[in-house]
N, C-alpha and C positions, 0 to 999 in steps of 0.2 A: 306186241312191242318187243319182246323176248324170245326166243333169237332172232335178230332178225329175219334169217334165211337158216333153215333145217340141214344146214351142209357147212356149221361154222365148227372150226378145231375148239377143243376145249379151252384155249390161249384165248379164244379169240371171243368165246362164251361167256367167259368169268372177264374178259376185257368191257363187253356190253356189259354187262351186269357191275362191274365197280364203275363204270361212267352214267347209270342210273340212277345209281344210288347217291354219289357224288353230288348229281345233280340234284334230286329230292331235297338231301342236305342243307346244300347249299342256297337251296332254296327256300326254306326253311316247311318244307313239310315235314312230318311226325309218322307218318305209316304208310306201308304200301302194301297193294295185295299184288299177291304173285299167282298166276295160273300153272296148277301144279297138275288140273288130270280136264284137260278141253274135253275126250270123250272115250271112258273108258279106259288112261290111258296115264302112264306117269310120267314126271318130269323129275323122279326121284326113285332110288332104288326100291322097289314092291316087291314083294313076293303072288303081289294078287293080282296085276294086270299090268300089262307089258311098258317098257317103256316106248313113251313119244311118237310116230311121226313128223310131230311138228318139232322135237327137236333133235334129231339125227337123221331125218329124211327115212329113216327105215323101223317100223314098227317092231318092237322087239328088241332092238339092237341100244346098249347103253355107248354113251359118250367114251371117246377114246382121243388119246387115254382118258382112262375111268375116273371118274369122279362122280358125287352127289350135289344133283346142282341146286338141290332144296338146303343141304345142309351148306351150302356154300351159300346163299341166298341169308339164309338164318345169322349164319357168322357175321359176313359182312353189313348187312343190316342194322343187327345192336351195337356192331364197332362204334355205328356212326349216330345211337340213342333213335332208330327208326324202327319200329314197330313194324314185323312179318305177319300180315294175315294170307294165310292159304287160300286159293281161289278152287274150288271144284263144281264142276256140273254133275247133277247126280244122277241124269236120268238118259241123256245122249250117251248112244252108244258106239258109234259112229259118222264122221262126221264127213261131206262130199268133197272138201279140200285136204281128209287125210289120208291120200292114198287106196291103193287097194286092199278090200278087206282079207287079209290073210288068217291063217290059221294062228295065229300068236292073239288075235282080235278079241273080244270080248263078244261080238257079235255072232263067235263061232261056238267059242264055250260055255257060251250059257243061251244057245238058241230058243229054247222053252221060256223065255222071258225077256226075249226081244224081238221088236215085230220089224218090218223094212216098210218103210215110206215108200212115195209115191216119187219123191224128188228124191231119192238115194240115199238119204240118210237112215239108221237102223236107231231103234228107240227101245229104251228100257220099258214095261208097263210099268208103271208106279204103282199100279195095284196088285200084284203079284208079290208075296211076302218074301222070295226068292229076292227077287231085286232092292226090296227096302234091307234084307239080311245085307245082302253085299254090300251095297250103298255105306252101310252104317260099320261095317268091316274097313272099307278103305278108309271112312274117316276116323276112323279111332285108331287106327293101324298109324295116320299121320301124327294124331296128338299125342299117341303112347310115344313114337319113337323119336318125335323132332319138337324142338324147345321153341314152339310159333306161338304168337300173340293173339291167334282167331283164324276161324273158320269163317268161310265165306261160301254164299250159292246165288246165283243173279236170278234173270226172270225165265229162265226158262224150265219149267214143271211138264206139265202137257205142252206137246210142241205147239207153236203156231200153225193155226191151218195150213197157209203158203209150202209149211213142211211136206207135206201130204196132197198136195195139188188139189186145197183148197176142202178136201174132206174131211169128214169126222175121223177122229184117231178108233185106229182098226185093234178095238178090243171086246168084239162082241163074246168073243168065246170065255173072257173071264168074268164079264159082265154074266153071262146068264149060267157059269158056273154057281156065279154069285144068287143070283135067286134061287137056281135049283136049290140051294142050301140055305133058303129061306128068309136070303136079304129083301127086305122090301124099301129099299132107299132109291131114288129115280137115278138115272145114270147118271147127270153130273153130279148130284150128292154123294152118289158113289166114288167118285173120282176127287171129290175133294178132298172125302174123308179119307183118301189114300194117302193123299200127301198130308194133310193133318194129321195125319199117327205117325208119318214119317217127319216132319220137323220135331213134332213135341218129343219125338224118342231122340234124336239125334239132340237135342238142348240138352231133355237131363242125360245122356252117356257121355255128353265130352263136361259136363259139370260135377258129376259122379267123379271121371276120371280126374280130373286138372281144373279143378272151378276158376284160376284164372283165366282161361283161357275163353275171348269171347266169340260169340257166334252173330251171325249177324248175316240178315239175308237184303239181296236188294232186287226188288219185284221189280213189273210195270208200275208206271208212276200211276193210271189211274184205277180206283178197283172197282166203280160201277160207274158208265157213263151216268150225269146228275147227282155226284158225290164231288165237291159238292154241286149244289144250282147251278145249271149254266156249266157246265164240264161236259166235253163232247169226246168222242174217242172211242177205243177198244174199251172192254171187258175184261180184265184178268182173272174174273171170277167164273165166267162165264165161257171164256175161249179156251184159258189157259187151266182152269180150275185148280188154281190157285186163290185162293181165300186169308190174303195176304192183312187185311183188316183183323182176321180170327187172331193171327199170329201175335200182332201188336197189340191186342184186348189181353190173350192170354199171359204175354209177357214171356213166348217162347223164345226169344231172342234177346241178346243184346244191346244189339245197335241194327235199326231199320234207316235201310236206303234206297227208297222209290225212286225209281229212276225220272225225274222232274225235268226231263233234256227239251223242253219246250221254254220260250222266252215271257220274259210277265207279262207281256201284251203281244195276243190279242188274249181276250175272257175266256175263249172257248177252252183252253188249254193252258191255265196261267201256271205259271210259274209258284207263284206268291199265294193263290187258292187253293191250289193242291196241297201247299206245304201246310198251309196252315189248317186245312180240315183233316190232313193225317196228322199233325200236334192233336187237334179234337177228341182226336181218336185214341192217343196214347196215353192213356191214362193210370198206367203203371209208373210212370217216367222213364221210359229206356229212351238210348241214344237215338235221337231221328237225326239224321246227317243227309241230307238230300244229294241223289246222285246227280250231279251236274255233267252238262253235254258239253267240253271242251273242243271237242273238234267241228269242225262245220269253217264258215265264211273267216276269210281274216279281218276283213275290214275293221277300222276304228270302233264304229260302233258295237259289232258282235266283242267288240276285246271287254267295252263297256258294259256292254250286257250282261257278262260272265261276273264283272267284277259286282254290278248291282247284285248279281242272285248270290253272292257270299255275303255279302254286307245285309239284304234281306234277313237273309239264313240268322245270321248273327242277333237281329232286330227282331225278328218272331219267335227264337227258339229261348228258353231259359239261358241264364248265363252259365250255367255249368253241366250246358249239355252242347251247347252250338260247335258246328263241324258241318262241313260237308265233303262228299267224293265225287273226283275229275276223273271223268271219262272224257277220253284216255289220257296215257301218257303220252303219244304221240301231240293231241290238242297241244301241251307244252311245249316238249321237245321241240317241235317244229314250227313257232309258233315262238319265236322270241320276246314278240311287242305283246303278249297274253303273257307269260310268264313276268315278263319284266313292270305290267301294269300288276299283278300282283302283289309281288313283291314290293312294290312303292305305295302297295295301300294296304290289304286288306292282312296281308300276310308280312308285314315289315319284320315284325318283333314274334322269333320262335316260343311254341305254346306246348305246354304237355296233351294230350291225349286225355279229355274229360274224365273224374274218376268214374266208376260204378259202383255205388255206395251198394247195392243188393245183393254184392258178390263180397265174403268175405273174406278178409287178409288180413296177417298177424304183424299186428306194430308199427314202427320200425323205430328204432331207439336213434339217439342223438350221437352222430359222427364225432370225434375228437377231432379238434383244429390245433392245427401249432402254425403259427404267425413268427417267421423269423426275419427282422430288418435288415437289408441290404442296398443300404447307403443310396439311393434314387427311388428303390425300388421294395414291397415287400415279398420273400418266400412263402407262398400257404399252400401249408399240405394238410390232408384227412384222411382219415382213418372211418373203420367200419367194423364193429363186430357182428354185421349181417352182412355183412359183403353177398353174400350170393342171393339176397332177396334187393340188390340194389340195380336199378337199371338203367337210372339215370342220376344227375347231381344238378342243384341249382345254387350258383353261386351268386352271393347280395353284396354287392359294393356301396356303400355310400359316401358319395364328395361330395363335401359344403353342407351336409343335412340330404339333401339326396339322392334316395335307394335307386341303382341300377339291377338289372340281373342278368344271367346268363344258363341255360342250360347247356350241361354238358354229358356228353357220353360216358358210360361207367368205367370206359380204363381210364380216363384222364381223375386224376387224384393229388394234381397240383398244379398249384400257378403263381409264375412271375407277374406282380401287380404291379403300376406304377404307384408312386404318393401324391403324386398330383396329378390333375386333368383337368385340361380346360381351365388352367388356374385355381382353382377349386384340389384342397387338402383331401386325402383318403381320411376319413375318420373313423369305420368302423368293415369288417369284414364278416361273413355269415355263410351259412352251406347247409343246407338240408339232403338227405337223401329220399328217393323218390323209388318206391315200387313199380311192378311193370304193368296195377291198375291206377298207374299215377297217381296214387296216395303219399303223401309228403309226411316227413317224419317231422321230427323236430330238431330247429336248429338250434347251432354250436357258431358263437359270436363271438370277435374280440376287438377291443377297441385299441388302434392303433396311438401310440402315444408320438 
């Protein structure tokens, strides 16, 4: 969705990217994730692996004029109270629509620990401790240096076969390095456990580091064909080895999002049964936020369909945890009669970002209000002696008895109110500040005479 084309001026980059964001906004979403390394590869100043192809058409080569378009991403973002989660793939190394593989590539400098497919793509082993080192390098490298909201990995672990024309992934040589040295675990148990030491390590380093900051991975939506009864489909335990279930029992994540891009009917593949037998399964309480398939058919009823599977989400999930993620932003963008059916239902009235009670956060004390009258209208301003643990603000109006609200972005710190609406008197004013794990402090109220 971003850049759109690998040949746009920096004018023309940060133009896309404030008209995304805008739109999110104005739409009244709450977070977005942003693809910052598709394979290998950055979309932000590294020291560890090259920037982009897909966003300056030339591997290696940063944006000109120069800029950071992570840290410009970040800025614009909170401006507008939207949550930045990082998006990375940890284990492609390159990918068939980035060009040719050059010497700047990762697939050159760390050949000992990447193999080439059969379809052109070059792959990380995920069992190779070389490659969980690096992996775990560039992601702390992100959360040390840039002020983002979460980390993100989708479902791709072990490639899909199709990657490979349909073959097992070519890792016989560290496989039977592995037995020589006296593994006795079968080979996909081997290959799970690779990435199971690589999530649980990457949880606690970025919570070690910055505990706010959350993780959150989004698999294939089912994880054993007959999980639950009646569920048909791939493997992700099995093809992908990924063990996506392990993660959500352990509590190695934040917020889990199976990708659920299938419609509630037919049974084979619901919608509504998947969601609700990974809730079965989360019994830690972390976020489950189903990934939803936005793009596809425009017709009326797919507009409907989408909107069922939020309002579902809402109906199965606890109340203070429901959420889900649109795949993609293009499904919106392009796709006005889908955005606009949300907006008039499901999504009318802007929502904070559920907290995370398991992560902790210190306080937040009670804002100063001063309420000063002007003659139609009243002036309210706030104050904060945490201003830098503030991320967002939520202001409470109440006409005639009652409470309205409004969340707003952390520079905005005043407002011209009317005294009446809708005929109905303003009778009291109110404003909490709100941390960046949506934790609400306490508010500072006045009643308007």
């Amino acid at each position: 969705n971003w850049p759109s084309k690998n040949n746009l001026s920096t004018a023309e980059q940060q133009q896309e990217a404030i008209g995304i964001l805008d739109f999110l906004k104005n739409n009244n979403f709450n977070a977005v994730i942003f693809q910052v390394r598709p394979s290998a590869d950055a979309f932000y100043k590294s020291d560890l692996e090259p920037w982009s192809y897909f966003l300056t058409g030339t591997e290696g080569q940063a944006p000109s004029p120069y800029y950071d378009p992570l840290d410009f991403w970040v800025e614009q973002a909170h401006k507008r109270g939207i949550e930045l989660h990082v998006w990375l793939n940890p284990y492609r190394a390159h990918h068939t629509a980035g060009g040719a593989v050059t010497s700047a590539s990762m697939a050159r400098k760390m050949p000992e620990s990447v193999v080439k497919l059969k379809q052109g793509y070059y792959w990380f082993d995920p069992s190779k401790q070389s490659t969980q080192d690096h992996a775990a390098r560039v992601v702390m490298d992100i959360v040390k240096r840039y002020d983002i909201d979460g980390v993100h990995f989708d479902d791709y672990f072990y490639p899909y076969a199709e990657y490979n024309g349909g073959q097992d992934f070519p890792d016989s040589d560290s496989y039977n390095e592995y037995k020589r040295n006296g593994g006795d675990l079968s080979r996909g148990d081997f290959r799970r456990n690779s990435v199971n030491t690589f999530i649980e390590r990457i949880y606690k380093d970025i919570k070690k580091e910055k505990n706010f900051v959350k993780f959150g991975i989004s698999p294939f939506g089912i994880w054993k064909p007959g999980y639950p009864s009646g569920i048909q489909g791939s493997s992700q335990y099995d093809m992908l080895y990924a063990d996506a279930k392990l993660w959500l029992n352990k509590g190695w994540i934040d917020y889990f999002a199976p990708q659920l891009y299938w419609p509630i009917q037919p049974a084979k593949q619901s919608y509504t049964a998947l969601l609700k037998w990974w809730e079965s399964e989360n019994t830690l309480g972390r976020h489950l936020w189903p990934g939803i398939n936005t793009v596809g058919r425009r017709g009326p009823e797919y507009v409907q369909e989408i909107v069922n599977q939020v309002e579902a989400a809402r109906t199965l999930l606890p109340d203070n945890r429901e959420g889900v993620i649109h795949w993609s932003l293009a499904g919106l963008t392009k796709n006005p009669a889908m955005t606009q059916a949300l907006v008039n239902g499901p999504y009318q009235v802007k929502a904070l970002v559920p907290t995370s009670p398991w992560l902790s956060a210190n306080p937040l004390l009670k804002p100063t209000l001063l309420v000063t009258p002007q003659g139609g209208h009243v002036f309210v301003k706030w104050q904060h002696q945490q201003i830098d643990q503030v991320a967002k603000w939520v202001l409470y109006l109440n006409y005639g008895g009652v409470w309205q609200y409004e969340i707003l972005e952390p520079g905005v710190t005043s407002k011209d109110i009317p005294t009446t609406l809708n005929n109905k008197k303003l009778e009291y004013v109110a404003v909490k500040a709100v941390d960046r794990l949506s934790n609400e402090g306490p508010y500072a109220s006045e009643k308007i005479k």
